[in-house]
TIKOL-853658 format. One record per residue (C-alpha): residue number from 1; x, y, z. Coordinates in nm, 3 decimals, always signed. Layout:
<dotors>
{n=NUM, u=X, v=Y, w=Z}
...
</dotors>
This chain:
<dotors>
{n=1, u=+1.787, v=-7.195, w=+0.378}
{n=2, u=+1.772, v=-7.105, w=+0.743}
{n=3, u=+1.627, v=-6.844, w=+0.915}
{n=4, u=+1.611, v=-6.615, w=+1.263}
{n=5, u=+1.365, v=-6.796, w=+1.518}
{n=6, u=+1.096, v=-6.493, w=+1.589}
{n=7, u=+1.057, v=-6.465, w=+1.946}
{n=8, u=+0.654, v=-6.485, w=+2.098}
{n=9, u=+0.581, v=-6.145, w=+2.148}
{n=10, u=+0.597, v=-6.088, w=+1.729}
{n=11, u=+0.369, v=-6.372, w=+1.719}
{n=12, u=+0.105, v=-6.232, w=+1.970}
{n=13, u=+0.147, v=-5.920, w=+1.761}
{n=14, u=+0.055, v=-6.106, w=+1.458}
{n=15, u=-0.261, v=-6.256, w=+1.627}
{n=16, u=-0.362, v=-5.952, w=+1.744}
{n=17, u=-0.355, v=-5.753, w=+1.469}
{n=18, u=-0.510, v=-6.039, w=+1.271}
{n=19, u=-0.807, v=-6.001, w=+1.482}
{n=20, u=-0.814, v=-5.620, w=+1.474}
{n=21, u=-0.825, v=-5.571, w=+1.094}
{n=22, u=-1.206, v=-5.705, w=+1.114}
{n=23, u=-1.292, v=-5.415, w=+1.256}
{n=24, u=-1.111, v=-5.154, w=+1.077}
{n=25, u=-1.202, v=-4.975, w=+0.755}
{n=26, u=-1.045, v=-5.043, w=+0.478}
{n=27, u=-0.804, v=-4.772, w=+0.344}
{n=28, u=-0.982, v=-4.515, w=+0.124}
{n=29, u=-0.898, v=-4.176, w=-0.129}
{n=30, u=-1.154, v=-4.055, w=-0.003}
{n=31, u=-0.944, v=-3.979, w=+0.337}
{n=32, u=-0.757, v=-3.694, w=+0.307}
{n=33, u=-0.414, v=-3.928, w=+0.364}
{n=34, u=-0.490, v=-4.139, w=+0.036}
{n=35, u=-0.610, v=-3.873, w=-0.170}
{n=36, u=-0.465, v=-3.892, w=-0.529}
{n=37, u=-0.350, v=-4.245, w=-0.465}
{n=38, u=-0.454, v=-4.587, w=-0.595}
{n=39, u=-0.504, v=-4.767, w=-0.273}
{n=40, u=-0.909, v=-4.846, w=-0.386}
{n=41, u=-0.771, v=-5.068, w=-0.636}
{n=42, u=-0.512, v=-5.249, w=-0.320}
{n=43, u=-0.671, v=-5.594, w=-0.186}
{n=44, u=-0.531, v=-5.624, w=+0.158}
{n=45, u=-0.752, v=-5.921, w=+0.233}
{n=46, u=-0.570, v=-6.106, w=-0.067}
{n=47, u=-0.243, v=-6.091, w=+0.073}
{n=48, u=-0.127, v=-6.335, w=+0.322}
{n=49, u=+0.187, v=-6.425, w=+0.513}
{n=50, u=+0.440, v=-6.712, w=+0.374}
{n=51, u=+0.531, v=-6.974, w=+0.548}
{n=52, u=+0.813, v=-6.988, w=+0.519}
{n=53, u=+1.177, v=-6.777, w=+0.278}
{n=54, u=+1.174, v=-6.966, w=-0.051}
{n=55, u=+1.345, v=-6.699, w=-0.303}
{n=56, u=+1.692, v=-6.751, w=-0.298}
{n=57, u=+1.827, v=-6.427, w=-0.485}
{n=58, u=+2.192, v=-6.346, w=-0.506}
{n=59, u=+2.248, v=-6.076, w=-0.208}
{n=60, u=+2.349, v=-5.737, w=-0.335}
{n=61, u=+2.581, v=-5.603, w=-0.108}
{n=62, u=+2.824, v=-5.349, w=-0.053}
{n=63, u=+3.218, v=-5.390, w=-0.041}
{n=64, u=+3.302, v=-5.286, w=+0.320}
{n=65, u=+3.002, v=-5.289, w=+0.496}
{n=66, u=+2.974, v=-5.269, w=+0.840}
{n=67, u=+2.741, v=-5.504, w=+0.857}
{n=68, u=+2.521, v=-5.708, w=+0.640}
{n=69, u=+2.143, v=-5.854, w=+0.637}
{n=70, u=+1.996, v=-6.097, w=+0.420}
{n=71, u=+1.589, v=-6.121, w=+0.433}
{n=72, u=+1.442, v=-6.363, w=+0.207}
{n=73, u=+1.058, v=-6.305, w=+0.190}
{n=74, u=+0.995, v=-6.114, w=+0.478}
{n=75, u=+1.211, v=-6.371, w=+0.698}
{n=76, u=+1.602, v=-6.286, w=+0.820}
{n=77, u=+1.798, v=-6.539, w=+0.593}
{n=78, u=+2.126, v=-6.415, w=+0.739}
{n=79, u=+2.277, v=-6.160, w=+0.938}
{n=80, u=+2.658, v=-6.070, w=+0.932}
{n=81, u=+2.734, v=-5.913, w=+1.262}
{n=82, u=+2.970, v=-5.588, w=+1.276}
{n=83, u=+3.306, v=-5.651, w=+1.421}
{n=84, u=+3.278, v=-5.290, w=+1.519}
{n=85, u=+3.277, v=-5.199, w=+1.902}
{n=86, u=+2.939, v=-4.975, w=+1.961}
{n=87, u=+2.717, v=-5.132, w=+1.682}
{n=88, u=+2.496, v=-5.390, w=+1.725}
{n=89, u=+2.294, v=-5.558, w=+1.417}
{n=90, u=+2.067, v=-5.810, w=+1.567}
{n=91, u=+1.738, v=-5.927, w=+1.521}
{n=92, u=+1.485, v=-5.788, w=+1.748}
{n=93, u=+1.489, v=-6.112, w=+1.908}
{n=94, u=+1.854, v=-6.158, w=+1.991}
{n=95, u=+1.822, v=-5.758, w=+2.126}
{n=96, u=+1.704, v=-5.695, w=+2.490}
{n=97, u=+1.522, v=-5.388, w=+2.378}
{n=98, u=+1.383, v=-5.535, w=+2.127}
{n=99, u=+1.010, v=-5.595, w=+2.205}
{n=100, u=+0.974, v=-5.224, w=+2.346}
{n=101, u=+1.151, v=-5.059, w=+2.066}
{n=102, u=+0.897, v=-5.179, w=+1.832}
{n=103, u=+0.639, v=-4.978, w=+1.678}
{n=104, u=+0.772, v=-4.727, w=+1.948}
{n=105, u=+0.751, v=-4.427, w=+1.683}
{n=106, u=+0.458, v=-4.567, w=+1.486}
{n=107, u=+0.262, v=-4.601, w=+1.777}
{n=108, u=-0.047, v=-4.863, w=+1.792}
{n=109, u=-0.185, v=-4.962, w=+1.488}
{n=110, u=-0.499, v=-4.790, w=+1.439}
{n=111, u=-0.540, v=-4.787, w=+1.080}
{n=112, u=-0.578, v=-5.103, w=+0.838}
{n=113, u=-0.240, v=-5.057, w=+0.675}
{n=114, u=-0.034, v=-5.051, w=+0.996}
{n=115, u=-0.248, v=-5.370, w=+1.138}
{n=116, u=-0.200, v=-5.564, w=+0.816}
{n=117, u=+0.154, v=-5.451, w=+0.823}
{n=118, u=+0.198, v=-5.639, w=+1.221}
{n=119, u=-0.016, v=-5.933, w=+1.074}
{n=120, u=+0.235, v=-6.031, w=+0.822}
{n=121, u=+0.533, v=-5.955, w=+1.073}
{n=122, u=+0.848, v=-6.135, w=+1.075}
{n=123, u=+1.178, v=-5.981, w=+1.029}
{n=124, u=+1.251, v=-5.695, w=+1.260}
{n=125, u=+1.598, v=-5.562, w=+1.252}
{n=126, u=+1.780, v=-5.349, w=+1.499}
{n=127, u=+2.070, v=-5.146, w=+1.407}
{n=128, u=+2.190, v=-4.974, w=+1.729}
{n=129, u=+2.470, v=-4.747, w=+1.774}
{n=130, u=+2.622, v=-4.661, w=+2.114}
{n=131, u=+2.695, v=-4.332, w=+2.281}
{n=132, u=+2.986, v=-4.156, w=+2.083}
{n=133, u=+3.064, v=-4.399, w=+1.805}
{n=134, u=+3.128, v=-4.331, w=+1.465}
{n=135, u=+3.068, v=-4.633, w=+1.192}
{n=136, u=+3.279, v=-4.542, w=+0.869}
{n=137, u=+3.077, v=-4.794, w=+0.676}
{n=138, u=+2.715, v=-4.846, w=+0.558}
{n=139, u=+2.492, v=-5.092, w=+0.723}
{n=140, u=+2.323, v=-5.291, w=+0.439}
{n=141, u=+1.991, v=-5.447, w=+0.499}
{n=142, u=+1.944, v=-5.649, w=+0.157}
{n=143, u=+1.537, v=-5.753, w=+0.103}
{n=144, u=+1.392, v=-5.985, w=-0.178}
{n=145, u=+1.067, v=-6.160, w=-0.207}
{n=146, u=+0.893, v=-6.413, w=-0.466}
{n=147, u=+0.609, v=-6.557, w=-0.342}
{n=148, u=+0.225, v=-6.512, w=-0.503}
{n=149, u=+0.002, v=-6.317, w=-0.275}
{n=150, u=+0.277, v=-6.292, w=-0.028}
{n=151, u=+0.283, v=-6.045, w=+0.227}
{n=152, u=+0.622, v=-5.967, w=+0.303}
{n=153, u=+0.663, v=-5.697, w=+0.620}
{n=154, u=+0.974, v=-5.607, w=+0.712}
{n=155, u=+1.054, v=-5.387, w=+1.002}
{n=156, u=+1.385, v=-5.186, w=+1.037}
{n=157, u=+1.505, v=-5.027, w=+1.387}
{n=158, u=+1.755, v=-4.707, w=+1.408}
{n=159, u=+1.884, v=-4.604, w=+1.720}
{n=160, u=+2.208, v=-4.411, w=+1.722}
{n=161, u=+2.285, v=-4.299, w=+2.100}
{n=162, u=+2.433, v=-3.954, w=+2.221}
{n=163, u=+2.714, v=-3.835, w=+1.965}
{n=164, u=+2.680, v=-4.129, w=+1.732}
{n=165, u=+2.629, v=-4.171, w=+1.368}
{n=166, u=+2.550, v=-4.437, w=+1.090}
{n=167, u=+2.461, v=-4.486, w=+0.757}
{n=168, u=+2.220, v=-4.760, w=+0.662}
{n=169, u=+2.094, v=-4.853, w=+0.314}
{n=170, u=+1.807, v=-5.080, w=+0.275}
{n=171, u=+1.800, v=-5.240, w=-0.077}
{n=172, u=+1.416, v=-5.387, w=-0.220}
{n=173, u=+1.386, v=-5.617, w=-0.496}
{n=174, u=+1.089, v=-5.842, w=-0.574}
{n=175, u=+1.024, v=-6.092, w=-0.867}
{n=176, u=+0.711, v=-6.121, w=-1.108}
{n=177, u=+0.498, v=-6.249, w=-0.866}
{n=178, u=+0.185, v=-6.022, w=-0.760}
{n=179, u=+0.247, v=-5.939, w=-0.379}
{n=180, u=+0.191, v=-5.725, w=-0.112}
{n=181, u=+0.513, v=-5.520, w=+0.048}
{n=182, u=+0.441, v=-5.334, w=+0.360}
{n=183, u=+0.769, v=-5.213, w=+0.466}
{n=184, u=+0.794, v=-5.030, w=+0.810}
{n=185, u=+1.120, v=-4.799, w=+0.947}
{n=186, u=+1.176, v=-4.640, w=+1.273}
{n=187, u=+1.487, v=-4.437, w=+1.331}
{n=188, u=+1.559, v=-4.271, w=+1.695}
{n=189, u=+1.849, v=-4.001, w=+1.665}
{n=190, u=+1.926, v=-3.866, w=+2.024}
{n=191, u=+2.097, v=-3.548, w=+2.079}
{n=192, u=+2.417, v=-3.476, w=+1.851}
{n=193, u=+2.364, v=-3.837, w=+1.644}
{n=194, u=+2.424, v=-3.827, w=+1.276}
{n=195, u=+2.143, v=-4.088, w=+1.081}
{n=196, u=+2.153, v=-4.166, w=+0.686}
{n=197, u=+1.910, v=-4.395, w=+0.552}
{n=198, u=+1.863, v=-4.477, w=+0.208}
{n=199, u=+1.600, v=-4.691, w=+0.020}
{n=200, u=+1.691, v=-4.862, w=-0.327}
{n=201, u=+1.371, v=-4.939, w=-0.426}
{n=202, u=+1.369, v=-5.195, w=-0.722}
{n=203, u=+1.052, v=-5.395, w=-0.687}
{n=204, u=+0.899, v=-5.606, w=-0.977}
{n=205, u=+0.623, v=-5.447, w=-1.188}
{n=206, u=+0.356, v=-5.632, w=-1.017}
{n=207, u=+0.468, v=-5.571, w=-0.670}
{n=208, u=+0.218, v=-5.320, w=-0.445}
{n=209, u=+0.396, v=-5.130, w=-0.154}
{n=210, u=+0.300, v=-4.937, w=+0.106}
{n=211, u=+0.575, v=-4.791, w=+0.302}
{n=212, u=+0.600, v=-4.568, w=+0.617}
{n=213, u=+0.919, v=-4.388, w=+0.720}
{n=214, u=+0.930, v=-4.236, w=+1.049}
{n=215, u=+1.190, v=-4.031, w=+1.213}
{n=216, u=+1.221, v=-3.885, w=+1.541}
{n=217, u=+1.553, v=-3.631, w=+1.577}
{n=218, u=+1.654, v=-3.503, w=+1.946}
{n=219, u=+1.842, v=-3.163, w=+2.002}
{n=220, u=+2.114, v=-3.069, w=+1.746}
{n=221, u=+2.091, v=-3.389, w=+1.602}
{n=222, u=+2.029, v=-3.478, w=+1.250}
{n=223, u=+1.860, v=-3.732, w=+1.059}
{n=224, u=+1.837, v=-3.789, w=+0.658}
{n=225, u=+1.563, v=-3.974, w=+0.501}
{n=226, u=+1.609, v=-4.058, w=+0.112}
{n=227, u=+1.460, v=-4.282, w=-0.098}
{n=228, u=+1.529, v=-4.372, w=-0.480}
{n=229, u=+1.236, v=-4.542, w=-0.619}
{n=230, u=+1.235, v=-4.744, w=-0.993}
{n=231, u=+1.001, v=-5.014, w=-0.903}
{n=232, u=+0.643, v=-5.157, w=-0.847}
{n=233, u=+0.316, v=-5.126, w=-0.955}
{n=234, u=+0.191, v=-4.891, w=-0.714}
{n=235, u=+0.444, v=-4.804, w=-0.488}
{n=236, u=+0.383, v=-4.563, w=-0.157}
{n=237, u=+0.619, v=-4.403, w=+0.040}
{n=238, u=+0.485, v=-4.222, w=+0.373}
{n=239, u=+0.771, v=-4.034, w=+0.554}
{n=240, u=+0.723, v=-3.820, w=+0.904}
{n=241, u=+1.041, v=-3.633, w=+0.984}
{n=242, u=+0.985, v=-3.531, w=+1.384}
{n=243, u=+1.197, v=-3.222, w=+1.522}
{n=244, u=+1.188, v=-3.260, w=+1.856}
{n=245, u=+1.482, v=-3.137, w=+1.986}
{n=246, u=+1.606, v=-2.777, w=+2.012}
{n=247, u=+1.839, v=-2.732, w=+1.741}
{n=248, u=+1.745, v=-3.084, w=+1.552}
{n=249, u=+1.732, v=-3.073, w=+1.160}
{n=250, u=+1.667, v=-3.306, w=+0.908}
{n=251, u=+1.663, v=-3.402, w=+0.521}
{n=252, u=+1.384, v=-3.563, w=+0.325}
{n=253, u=+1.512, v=-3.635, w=-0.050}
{n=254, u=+1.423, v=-3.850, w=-0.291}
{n=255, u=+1.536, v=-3.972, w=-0.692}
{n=256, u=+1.286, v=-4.147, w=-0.917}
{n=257, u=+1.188, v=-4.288, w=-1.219}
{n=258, u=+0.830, v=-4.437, w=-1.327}
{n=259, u=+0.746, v=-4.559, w=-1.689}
{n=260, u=+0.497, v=-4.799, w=-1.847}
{n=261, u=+0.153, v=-4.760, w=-1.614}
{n=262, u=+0.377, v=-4.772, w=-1.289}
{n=263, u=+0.233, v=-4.490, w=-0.994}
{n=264, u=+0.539, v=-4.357, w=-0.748}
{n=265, u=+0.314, v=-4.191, w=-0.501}
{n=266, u=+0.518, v=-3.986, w=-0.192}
{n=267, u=+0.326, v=-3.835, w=+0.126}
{n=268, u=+0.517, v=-3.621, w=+0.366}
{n=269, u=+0.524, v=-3.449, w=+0.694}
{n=270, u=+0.823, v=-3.262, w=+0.862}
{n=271, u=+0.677, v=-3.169, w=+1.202}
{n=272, u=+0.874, v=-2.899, w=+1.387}
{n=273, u=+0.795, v=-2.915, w=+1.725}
{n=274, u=+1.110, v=-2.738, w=+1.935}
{n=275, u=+1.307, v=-2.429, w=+1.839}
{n=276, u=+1.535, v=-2.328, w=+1.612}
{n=277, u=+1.458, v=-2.656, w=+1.397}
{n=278, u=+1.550, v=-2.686, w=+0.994}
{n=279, u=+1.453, v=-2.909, w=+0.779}
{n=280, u=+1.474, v=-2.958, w=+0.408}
{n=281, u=+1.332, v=-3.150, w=+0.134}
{n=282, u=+1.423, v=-3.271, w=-0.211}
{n=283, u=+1.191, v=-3.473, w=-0.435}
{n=284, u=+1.304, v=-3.517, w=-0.807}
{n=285, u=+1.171, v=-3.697, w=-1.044}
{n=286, u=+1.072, v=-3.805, w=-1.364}
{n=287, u=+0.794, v=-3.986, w=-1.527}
{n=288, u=+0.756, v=-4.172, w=-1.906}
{n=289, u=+0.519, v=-4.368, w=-2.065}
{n=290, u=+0.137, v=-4.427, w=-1.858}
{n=291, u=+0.354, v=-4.383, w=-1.538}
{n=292, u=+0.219, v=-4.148, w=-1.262}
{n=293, u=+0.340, v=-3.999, w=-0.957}
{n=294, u=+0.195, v=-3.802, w=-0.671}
{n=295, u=+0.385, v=-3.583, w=-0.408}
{n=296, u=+0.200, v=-3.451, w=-0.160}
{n=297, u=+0.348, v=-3.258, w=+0.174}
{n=298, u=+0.334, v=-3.083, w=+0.464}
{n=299, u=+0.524, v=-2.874, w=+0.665}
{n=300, u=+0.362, v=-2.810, w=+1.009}
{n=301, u=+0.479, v=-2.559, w=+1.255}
{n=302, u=+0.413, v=-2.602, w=+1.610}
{n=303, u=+0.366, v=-2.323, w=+1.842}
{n=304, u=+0.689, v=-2.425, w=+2.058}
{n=305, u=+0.870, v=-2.381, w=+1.808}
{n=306, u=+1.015, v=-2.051, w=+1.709}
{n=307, u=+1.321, v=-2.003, w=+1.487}
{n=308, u=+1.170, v=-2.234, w=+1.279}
{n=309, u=+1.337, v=-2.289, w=+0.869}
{n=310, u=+1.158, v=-2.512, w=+0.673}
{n=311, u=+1.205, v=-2.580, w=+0.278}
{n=312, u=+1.005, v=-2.756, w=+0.065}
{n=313, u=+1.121, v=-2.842, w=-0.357}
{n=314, u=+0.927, v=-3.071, w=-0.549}
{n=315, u=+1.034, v=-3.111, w=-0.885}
{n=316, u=+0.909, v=-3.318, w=-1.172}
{n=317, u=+1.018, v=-3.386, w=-1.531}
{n=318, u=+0.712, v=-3.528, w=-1.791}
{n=319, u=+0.926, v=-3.736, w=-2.052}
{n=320, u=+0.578, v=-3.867, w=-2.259}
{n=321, u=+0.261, v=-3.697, w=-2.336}
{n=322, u=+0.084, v=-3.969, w=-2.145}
{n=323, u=+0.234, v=-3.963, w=-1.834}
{n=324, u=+0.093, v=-3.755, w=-1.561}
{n=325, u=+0.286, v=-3.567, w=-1.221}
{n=326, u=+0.069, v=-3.402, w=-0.968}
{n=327, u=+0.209, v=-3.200, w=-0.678}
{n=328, u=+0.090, v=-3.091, w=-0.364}
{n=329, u=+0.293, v=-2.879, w=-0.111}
{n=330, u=+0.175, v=-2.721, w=+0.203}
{n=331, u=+0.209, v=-2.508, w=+0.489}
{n=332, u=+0.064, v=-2.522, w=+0.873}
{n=333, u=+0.216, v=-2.257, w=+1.053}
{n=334, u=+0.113, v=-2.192, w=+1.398}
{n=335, u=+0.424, v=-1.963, w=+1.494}
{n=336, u=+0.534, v=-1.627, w=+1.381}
{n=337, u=+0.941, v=-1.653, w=+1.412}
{n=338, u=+0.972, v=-1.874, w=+1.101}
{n=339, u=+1.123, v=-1.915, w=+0.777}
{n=340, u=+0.912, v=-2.165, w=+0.549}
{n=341, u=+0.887, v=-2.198, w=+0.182}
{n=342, u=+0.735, v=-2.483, w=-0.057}
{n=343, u=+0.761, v=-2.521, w=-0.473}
{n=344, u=+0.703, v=-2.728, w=-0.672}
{n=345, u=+0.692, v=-2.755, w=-1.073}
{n=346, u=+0.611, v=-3.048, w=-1.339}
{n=347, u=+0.755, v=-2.985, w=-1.701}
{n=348, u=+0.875, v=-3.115, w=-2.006}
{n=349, u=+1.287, v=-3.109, w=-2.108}
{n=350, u=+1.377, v=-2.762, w=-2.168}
{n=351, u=+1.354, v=-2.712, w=-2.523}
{n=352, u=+1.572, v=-2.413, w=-2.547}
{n=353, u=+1.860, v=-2.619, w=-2.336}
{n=354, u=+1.813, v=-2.932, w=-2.589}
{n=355, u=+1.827, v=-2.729, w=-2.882}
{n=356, u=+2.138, v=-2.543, w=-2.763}
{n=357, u=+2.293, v=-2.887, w=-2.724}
{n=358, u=+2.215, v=-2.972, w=-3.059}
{n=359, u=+2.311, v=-2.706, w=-3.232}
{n=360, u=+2.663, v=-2.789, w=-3.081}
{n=361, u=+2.643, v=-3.116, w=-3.264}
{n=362, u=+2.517, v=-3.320, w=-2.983}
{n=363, u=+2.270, v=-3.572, w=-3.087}
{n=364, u=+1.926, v=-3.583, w=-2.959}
{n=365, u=+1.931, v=-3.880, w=-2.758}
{n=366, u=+2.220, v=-3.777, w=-2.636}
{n=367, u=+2.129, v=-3.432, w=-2.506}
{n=368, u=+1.817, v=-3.535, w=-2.353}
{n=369, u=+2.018, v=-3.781, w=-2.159}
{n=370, u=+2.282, v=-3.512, w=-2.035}
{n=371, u=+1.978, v=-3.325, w=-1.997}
{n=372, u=+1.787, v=-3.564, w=-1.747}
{n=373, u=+2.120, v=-3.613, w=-1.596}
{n=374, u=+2.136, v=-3.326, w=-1.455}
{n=375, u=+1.774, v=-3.259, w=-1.378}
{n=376, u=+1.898, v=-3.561, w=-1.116}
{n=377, u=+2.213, v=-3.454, w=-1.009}
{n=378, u=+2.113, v=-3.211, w=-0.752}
{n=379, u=+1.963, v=-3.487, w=-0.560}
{n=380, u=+2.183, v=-3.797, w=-0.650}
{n=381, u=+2.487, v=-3.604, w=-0.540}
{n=382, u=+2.325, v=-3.510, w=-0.128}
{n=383, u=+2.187, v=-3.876, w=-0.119}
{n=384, u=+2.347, v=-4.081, w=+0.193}
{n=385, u=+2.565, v=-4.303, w=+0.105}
{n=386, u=+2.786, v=-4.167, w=-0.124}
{n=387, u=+2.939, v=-4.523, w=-0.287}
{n=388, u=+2.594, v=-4.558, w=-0.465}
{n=389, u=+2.572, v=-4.236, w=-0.608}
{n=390, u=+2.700, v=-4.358, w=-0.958}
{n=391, u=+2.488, v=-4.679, w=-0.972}
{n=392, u=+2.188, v=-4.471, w=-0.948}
{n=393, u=+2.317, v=-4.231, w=-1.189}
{n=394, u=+2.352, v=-4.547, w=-1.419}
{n=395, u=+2.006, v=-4.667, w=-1.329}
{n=396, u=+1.830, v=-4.353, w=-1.442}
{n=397, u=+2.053, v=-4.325, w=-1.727}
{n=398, u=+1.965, v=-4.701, w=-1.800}
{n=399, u=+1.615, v=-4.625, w=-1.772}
{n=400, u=+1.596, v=-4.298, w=-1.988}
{n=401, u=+1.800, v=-4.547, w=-2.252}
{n=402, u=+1.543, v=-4.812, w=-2.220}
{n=403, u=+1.187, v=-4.602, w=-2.265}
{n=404, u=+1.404, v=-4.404, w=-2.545}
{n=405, u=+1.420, v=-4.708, w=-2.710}
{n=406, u=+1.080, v=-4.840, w=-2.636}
{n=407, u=+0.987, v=-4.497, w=-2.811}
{n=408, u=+1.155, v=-4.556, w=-3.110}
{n=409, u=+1.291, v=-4.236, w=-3.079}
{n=410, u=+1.649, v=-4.215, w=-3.270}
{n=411, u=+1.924, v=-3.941, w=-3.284}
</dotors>
């Protein structure tokens, strides 16, 4: 199995972030960032980089695609480059900006997670679009990793110039091994560029990952952000949606699923900082079993920017008596020409909708599923990406099936 040569710069990264994580404390809930999470129970120190991509999973790709990459524990197995004039999907070292569009948007990493993330670097993807062009087809950045106390970092670069736009999905799988995924996306959207990027998040049950989404959107430009998360043991999704263009907008949305003692734990921030920004988000979910999950968001308002909309829906769906949803929305509002919002709920099935289904001969296991169907709908149907809205239809509906039948329950 080959792989993409890193260039030196990601290995002085890796040396210098090696060194930095001795001083640093050690990620806590007792910070106001991790609160409600599980990180306590995360060993960073136990993780460590492999040598070398041994998995050698199947790629899951998409018919089409504009382009394809393979990364094979936390190293760039393949890349299929895009015949298409105006995108570029290269490795950062095969792409002349690619040492100063790293960590660009993240910034410096000040904070254990982000240092151990630049220890264990390797694969760093660009997906670059130029000035005015419009790709028809998904990018599809395909990630798998199987190695014990691995740490597998993977790094994924957006920039869509002036006028552009792009879809990219990013698919994550794991096997049974226990390891460490600390996944880290950047995506620039300059004025009038149209961004979709999608996480399938699939991970094996005793996979931990901790993954920040950032997104930076210039004036009338917009960017969506959605993830659909099945997988993992405790799995972490930070998102920052930046408005800083007059005019920008942007969607945060996300679909999942959590059963047996799995946590899917979401933090948010959608930061207006110019006028007449919007920006919406869309968490639904569902939890069965032990399985936990944690939203907690904020919308913050600069002064600079009035004409401000901002919408924030949280919705949750308890499926057992043991499992467990806590939500968290929030406002910071520092200017008085707004329009903000934020609500959130966490319920059973609706008992008079079931029973109205059953009444009409529809049998139970049945209705609940047409039930939970729709609960997901909403979302499914404004994900990016619009060729995968049926497979994750199927997935939830595959999951329902499965914990229905773990239940014992019958119709």
């Amino acid at each position: 199995m080959s792989t993409v040569e890193t260039p030196d710069w990601q290995a002085d990264i890796r040396v210098a972030a090696a060194s930095q994580l001795a001083e640093l404390d050690p990620p806590s809930d007792e910070l106001e960032v991790w609160r409600y999470s599980r990180i306590n129970d995360v060993e960073l120190d136990r993780f460590s980089r492999p040598p070398s991509a041994v998995s050698d999973a199947d790629p899951q790709g998409l018919a089409d695609a504009a382009a394809t990459v393979v990364i094979r524990d936390g190293f760039i197995t393949d890349v299929t480059p895009s015949a298409i004039d105006g995108l570029t999907v290269s490795s950062a070292a095969d792409h002349p900006d690619g040492q100063s569009l790293y960590a660009q948007l993240r910034g410096s990493a000040d904070d254990a997670v982000a240092a151990q993330h630049d220890a264990g670097l390797e694969a760093v993807i660009i997906v670059d679009v130029a000035r005015g062009t419009h790709i028809a087809h998904p990018v599809v950045i395909d990630n798998y990793s199987d190695v014990e106390d691995g740490l597998v970092a993977p790094h994924t670069i957006i920039r869509c110039a002036n006028g552009g736009s792009v879809n990219v999905v990013e698919r994550r799988r794991s096997g049974d091994t226990t390891q460490l995924v600390l996944p880290t996306v950047e995506i620039h959207a300059a004025a009038d560029a149209r961004i979709g990027y999608l996480i399938v998040q699939e991970l094996g049950r005793n996979t931990t990952s901790l993954e920040h989404l950032i997104g930076e959107v210039g004036q009338q430009a917009h960017v969506t952000i959605a993830v659909a998360a099945f997988g993992g043991s405790y799995a972490r999704t930070r998102a920052d949606l930046r408005l800083v263009g007059r005019g920008s907008s942007g969607d945060l949305l996300s679909a999942f699923f959590g059963d047996s003692d799995q946590m899917l734990d979401f933090r948010t921030f959608q930061d207006h900082l110019a006028p007449d920004t919007t920006s919406n988000l869309l968490f639904k979910g569902a939890v069965t079993g032990a399985a936990q999950s944690v939203y907690s968001g904020l919308i913050r308002v600069d002064e600079t920017a009035p004409g401000t909309n901002a919408f924030q829906t949280n919705r949750n769906l308890k499926l057992s008596e043991d499992a467990w949803a806590y939500s968290v929305p929030n406002l910071e509002i520092e200017q008085n020409q707004v329009s903000c919002s934020h609500a959130s709920t966490v319920g059973e099935i609706d008992e008079a909708q079931q029973f109205y289904l059953e009444s009409r001969g529809v049998p139970t296991d049945v209705a609940e599923q047409l039930l939970v169907s729709g609960f997901f709908a909403e979302v499914i149907g404004q994900l990016p990406i619009p060729e995968l809205h049926a497979e994750l239809q199927q997935r939830i509906d595959a999951a329902l099936a499965a914990d229905r039948e773990l239940q014992g329950k019958t119709s």
